[in-house]
SETOR-790171 format. One record per residue (C-alpha): x, y, z. Coordinates in pm, whole numbers, plus 50000, padded with zeros to 5 digits. Example, Ala and Ser with C-alpha at 12.3 -4.5 7.8 and 13.67 -1.06 7.14 Angstrom:
2
512304955050780513674989450714
END
This chain:
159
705681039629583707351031929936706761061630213710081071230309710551071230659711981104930813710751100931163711341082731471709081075731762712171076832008713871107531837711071131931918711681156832188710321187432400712911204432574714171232832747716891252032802718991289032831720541285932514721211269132159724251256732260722561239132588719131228432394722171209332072723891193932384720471178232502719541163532195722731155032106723041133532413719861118932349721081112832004724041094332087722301066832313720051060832054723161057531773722251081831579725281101231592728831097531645731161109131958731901136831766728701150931648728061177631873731451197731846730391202931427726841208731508727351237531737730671254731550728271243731218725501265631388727351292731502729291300431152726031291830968723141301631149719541280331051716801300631235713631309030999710911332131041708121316230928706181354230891705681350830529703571316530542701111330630728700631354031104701591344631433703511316331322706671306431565710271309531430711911276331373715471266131315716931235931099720551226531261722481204531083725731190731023727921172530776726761133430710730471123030861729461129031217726061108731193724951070531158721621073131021718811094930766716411112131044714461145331056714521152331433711411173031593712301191631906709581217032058710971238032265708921250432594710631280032581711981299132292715801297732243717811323232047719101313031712720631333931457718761339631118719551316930811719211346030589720401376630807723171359131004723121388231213719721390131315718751367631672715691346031616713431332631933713081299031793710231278731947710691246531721713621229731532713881204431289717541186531309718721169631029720451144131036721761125530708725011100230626724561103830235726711131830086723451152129901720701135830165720741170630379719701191830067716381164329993715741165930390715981201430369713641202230121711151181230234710861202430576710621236530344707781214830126705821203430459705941241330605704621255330276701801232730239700471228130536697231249930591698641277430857696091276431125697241235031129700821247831119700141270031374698681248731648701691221131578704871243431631703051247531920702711212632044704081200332398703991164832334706131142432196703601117032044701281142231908704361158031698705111124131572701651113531473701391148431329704161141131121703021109030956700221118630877700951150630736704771152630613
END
């Protein structure tokens, strides 16, 4: 069986930033030089965020792990089938994928980012899969990570 791909060494990121609106903007243009998404990308992702929130607590896997979120947008806008890391040095609010309402300090995203009409669901999937089965204290210490080339080599050898 062939190992599907989902990362890229030059789509990794730590940033900062005030808000989620500023941290999609940053990646977004980072994104964009690369190729992996199109002019109009970051307009969906941010009115895609606001009207469906994707922050996560990530309390029930196991203690003192850091809430996540997993923005996203609709395959049109993109040019390519990427998971994209981003640690954040700071947390940045997002609002809760299962209590819209409720703000979420997210410390680490995942982005999706997927041109095939059902891809976003398997991505999805894959990230959910990865977070459950990773041994906590492991999970822990990489949501935590500052540097780029330890979150990808993380990732392929554990996702």
């Amino acid at each position: 069986m062939i190992k599907q791909n989902y990362f890229d060494k030059n789509a990794v990121y730590v940033m900062d930033g005030d808000n989620q609106d500023e941290i999609l903007k940053k990646i977004y243009d980072k994104l964009l030089v690369n190729g992996y998404v199109k002019g109009n990308f970051l307009e969906h992702i941010i009115n895609r965020e606001h009207n469906f929130p994707t922050g996560l607590t990530l309390n029930t896997l196991g203690e003192n792990l850091p809430n996540i979120a997993i923005p996203h947008t609709e395959g049109e806008f993109v040019n390519t089938s990427l998971i994209v890391p981003v640690a954040l040095k700071t947390p940045v609010i997002f609002h809760n994928m299962i209590k819209p309402r409720e703000k979420l300090e997210a410390k680490f995203l995942f982005m999706l980012l997927d041109n095939h009409p059902d891809g976003q669901a398997q991505l999805l999937s894959k990230v959910m899969d990865f977070l459950g089965e990773t041994p906590t204290d492991e999970l822990r210490h990489f949501l935590n990570f500052e540097n780029p080339e330890a979150i990808y080599e993380f990732l392929e050898q554990k996702f």
